[in-house]
Structures are given as structure tokens and as C-alpha cells.
KEKE-3310 file (N, C-alpha, C; in steps of 0.2 Angstrom, whole numbers, plus 5000, padded with zeros to 4 digits):
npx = (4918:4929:4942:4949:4945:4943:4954:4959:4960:4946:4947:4957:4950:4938:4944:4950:4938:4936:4943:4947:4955:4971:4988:5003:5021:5036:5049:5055:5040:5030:5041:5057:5065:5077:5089:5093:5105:5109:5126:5126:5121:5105:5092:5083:5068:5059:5042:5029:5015:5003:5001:4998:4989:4979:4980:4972:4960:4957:4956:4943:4932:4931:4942:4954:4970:4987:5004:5018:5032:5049:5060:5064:5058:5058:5054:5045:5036:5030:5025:5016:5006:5003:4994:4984:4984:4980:4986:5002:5018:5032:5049:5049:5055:5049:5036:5023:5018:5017:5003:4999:4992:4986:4975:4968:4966:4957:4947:4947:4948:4961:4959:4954:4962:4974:4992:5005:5021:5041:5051:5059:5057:5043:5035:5032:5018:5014:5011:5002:4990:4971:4974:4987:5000:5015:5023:5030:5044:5049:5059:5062:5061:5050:5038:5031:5022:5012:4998:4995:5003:5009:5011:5020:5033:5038:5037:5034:5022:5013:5008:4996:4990:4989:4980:4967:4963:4956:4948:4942:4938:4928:4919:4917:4928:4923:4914:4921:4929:4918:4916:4925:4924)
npy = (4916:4924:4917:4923:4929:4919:4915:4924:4928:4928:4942:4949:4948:4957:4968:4970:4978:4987:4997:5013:5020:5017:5017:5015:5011:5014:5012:4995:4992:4996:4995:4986:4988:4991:5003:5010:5020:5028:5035:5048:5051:5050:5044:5026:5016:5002:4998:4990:4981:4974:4981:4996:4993:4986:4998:5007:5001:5001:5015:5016:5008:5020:5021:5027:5032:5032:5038:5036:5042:5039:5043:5056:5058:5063:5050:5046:5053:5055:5042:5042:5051:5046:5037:5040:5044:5057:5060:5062:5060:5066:5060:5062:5064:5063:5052:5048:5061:5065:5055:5059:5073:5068:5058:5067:5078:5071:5066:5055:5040:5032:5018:5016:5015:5007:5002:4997:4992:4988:4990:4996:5012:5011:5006:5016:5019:5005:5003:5009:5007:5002:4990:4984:4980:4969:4967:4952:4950:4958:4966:4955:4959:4969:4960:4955:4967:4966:4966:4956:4948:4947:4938:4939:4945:4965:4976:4966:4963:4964:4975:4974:4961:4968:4976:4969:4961:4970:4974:4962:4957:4968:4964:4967:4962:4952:4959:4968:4958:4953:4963:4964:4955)
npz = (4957:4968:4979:4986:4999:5007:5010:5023:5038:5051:5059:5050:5039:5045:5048:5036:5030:5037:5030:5023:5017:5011:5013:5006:5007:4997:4991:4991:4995:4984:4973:4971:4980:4975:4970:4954:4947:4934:4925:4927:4936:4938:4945:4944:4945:4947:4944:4946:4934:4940:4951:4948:4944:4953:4963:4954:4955:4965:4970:4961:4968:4977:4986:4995:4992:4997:4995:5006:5007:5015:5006:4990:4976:4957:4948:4955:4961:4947:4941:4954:4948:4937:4942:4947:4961:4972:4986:4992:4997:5001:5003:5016:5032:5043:5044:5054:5056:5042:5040:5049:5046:5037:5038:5046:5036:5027:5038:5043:5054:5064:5063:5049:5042:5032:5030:5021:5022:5024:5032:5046:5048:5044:5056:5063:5058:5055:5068:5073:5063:5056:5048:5047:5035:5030:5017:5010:5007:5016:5032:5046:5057:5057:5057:5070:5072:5063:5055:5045:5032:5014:5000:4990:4984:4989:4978:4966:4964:4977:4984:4973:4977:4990:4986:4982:4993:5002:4993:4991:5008:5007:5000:4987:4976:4966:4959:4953:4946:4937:4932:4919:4912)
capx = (4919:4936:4943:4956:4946:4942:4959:4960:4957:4943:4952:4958:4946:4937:4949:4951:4932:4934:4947:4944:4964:4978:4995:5008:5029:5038:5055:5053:5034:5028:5047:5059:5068:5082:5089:5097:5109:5115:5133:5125:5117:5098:5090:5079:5064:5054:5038:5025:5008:4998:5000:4996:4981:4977:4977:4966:4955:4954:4950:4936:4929:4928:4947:4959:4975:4991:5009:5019:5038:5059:5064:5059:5061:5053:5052:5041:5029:5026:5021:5010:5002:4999:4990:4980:4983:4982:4989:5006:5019:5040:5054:5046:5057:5044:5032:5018:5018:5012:5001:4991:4991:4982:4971:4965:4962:4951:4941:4948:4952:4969:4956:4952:4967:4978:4999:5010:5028:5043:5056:5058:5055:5038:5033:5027:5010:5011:5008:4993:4984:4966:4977:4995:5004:5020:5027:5036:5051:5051:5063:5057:5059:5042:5032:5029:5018:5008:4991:4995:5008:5012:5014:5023:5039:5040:5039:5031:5014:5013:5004:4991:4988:4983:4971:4963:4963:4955:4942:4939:4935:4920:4913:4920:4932:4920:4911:4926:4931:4915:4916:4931:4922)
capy = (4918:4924:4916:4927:4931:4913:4914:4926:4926:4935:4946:4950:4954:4964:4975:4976:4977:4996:5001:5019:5023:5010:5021:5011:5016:5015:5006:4992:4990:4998:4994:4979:4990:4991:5009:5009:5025:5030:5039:5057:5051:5049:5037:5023:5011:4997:4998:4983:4986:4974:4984:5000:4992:4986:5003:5010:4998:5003:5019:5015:5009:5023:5017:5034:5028:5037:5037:5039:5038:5044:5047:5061:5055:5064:5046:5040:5058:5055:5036:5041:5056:5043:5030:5045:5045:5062:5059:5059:5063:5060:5065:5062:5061:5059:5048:5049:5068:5065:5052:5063:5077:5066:5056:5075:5081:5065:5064:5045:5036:5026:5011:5014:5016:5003:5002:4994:4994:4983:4991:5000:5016:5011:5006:5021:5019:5001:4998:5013:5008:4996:4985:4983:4975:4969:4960:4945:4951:4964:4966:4951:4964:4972:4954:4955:4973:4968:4958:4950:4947:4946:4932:4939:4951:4969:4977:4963:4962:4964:4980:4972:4957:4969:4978:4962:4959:4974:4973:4955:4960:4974:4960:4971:4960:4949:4964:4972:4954:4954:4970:4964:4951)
capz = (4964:4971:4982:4990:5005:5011:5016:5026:5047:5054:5061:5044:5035:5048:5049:5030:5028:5038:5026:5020:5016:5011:5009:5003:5006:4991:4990:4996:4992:4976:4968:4975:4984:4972:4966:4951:4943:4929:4925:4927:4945:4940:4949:4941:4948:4942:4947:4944:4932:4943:4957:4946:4941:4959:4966:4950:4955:4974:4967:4956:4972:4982:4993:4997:4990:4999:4998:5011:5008:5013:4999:4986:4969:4954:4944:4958:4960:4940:4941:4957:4946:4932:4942:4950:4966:4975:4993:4990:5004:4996:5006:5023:5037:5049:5041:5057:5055:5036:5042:5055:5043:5032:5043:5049:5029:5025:5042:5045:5061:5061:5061:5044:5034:5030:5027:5021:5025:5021:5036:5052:5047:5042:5062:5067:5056:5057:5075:5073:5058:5059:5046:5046:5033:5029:5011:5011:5010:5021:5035:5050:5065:5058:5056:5074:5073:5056:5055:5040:5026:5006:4999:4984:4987:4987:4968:4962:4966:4983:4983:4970:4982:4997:4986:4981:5001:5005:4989:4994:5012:5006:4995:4981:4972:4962:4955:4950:4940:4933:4927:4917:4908)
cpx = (4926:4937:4947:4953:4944:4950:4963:4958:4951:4942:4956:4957:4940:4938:4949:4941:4932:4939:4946:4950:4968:4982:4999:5017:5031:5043:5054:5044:5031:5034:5051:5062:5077:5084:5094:5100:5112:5121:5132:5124:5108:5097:5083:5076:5061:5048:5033:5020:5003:4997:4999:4989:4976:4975:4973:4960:4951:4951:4946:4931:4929:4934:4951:4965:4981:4998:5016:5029:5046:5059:5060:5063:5055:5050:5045:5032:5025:5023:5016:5003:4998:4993:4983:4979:4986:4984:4997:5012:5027:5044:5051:5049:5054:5038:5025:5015:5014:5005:4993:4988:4985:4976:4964:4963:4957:4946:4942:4950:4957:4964:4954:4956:4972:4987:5001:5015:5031:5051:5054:5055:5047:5032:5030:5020:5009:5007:5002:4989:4981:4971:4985:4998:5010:5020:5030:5041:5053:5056:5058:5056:5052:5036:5031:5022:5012:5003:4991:5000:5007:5013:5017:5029:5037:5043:5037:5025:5014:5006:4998:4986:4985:4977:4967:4959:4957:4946:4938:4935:4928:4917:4913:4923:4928:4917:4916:4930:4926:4913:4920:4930:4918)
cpy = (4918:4923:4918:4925:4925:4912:4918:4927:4930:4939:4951:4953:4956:4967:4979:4976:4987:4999:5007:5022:5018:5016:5014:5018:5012:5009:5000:4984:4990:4999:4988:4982:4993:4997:5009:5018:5027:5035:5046:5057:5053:5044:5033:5019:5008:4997:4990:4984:4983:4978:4991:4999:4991:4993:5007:5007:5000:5008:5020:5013:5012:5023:5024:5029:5035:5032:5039:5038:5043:5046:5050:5058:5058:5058:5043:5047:5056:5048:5037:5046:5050:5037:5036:5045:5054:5064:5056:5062:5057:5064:5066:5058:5059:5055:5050:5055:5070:5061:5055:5069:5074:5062:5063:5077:5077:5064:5057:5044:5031:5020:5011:5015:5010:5007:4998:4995:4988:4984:4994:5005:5016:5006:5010:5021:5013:4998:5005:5013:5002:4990:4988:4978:4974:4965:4957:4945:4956:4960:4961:4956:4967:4967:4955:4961:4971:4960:4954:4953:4945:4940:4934:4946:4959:4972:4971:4960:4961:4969:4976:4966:4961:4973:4974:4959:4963:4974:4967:4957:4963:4970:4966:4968:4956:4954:4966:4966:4955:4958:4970:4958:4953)
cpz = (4966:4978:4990:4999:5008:5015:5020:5034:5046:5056:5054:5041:5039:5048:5041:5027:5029:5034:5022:5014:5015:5009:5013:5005:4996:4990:4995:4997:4986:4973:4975:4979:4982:4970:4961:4948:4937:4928:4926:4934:4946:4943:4946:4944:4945:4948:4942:4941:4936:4949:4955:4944:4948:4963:4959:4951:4963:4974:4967:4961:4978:4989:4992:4995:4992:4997:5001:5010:5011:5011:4995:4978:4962:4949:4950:4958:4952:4940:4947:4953:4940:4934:4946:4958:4969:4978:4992:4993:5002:5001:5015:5029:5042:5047:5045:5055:5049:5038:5046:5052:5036:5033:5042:5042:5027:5028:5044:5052:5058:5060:5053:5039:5037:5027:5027:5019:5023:5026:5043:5052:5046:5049:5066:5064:5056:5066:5077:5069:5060:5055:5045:5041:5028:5020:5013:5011:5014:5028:5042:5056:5064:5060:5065:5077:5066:5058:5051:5035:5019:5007:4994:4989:4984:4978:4964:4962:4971:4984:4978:4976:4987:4995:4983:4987:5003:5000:4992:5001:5013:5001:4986:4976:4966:4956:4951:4942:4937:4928:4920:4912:4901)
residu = (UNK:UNK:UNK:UNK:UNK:UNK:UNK:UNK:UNK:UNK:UNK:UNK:UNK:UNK:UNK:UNK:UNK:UNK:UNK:UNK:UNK:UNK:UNK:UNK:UNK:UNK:UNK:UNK:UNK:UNK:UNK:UNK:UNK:UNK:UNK:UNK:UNK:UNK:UNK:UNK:UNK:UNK:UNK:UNK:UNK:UNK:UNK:UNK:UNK:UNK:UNK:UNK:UNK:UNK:UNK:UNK:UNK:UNK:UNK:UNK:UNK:UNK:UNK:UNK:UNK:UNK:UNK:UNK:UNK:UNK:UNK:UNK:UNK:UNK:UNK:UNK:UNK:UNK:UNK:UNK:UNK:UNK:UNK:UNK:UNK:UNK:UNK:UNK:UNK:UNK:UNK:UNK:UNK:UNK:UNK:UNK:UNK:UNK:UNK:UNK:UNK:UNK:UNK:UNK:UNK:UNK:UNK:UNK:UNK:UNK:UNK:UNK:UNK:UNK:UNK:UNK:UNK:UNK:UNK:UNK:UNK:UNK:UNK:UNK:UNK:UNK:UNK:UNK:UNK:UNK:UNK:UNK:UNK:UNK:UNK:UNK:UNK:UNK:UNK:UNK:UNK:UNK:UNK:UNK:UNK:UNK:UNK:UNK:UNK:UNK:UNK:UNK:UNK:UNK:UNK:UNK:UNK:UNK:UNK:UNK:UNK:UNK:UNK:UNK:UNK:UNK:UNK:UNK:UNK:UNK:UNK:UNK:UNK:UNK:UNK:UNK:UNK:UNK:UNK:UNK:UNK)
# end
């Protein structure tokens, strides 16, 4: 039996029980936020594998997996393409905009999608989704709009831990270790 969700309020895991959509930003969340260049001027991320495996795993259960970011980057479209997520929204100066556009093509209400954010810009969908959540290192001006936080930083399993959160919640996560056995 996992753990996870005993430590969660109930409040919590209510909220991540209605989960239908987690979208994740990018820098920040799904890398540490660090951009790195080489002499020609690509730009290079590290991404994390449990948080690639996390969102495979939200997946395999039936969870919409989006993401929603600023910046346009083809290293980042190619690792969303590999983990198979569909919903995928780069270079988005308005983030809401993608948001309700994407709400609207799935049929979901804000209550039932989750984000997680790790700045300002990432305020317009936390203070309208059923769950809001920040990473541990994200910027403190958001912690006052999110239900719950990371305990591990941005790019380093962060993203894995909330879909642990979200599985645990639906009474999912158990199965999914099981399965693994």
C-alpha cells in the first residue's frame, strides 16, 4: 500500500480525485529551469525520466496530460512527442487563451484539470484550475494561489510526485505498482 495519499489534506485529494487534465509548464517544472547554449545558439534541457514515466503512467490511466508553456523549443515538442502526450501548446504568450481552447476541445471544466506552475506567468490557470500546484522551488509570490506544493524542485521529479498525487487520489496508484511487480 502507498502511502502518498495519507499525506495529503482532504481538500487535496478531493480535488485531485476530479482530475481529468494535469498540464504541466515547462522551464521551471518539467526541467529546473536552467537554459543551457551552445556556440551556434541551440538551446539544451534536461529533463527528468521519473517525471517522463509519471506522466506515461497518468496516461495508461485514462488522465489528459497537456503542456502549456512561453517558450517554443523544438528539443522540448520532441521529448513531449516521445512521452506521448498530445496537448501541447509552446510559445504561448497567453497561456489562458491556450487553456480555454483546450478545456473547450476535451469537454472539461477548470475543476477538473490540474497545473502546475513554478512563476507568475503561470497565475492565470493557477487561480482557475480544481487543483493548483506549485514546486518547491518555484517563485514564493505564487504559493499563496496553489492548494498544494512539491516537495522535490522543478526538473527533478516534481512532475512525477504530482502524478503519484493525482493517481493516489483515484485510488489508482496501488494498481499501477502492482502492475510493476
Amino acid at each position: 500500500m502507498i502511502s502518498h495519499s495519507l499525506l495529503l489534506s482532504p481538500d487535496v485529494r478531493q480535488r485531485a480525485a476530479r482530475i481529468r487534465l494535469a498540464i504541466f509548464d515547462i522551464d521551471g517544472v518539467m526541467t529546473d529551469g536552467r537554459l543551457f547554449f551552445d556556440d551556434g545558439g541551440r538551446e539544451y534541457k534536461s529533463f527528468h525520466v521519473r517525471d517522463g514515466h509519471g506522466i506515461k503512467l497518468l496516461l495508461q490511466a485514462g488522465i489528459e496530460v497537456a503542456v502549456i508553456s512561453g517558450r517554443s523549443s523544438p528539443n522540448v515538442a520532441h521529448r513531449m512527442t516521445s512521452l506521448g502526450i498530445r496537448h501541447v501548446y509552446l510559445g504561448q504568450d497567453n497561456k489562458l487563451e491556450a487553456f480555454q481552447t483546450l478545456c473547450g476541445n476535451l469537454g472539461l471544466s477548470p475543476e477538473q484539470v490540474a497545473h502546475v506552475g513554478d512563476d507568475l506567468i503561470d497565475l492565470c490557470l493557477l487561480s482557475r484550475v480544481g487543483l493548483a500546484v506549485a514546486v518547491a522551488d518555484a517563485h514564493p509570490a505564487i504559493f499563496p494561489y496553489v492548494h498544494w506544493r512539491t516537495t522535490i524542485g522543478g526538473g527533478l521529479g516534481a512532475a512525477r510526485e504530482v502524478c503519484d498525487l493525482i493517481l493516489a487520489a483515484q485510488g489508482k496508484l496501488d494498481a499501477v505498482v502492482a502492475g510493476h511487480l
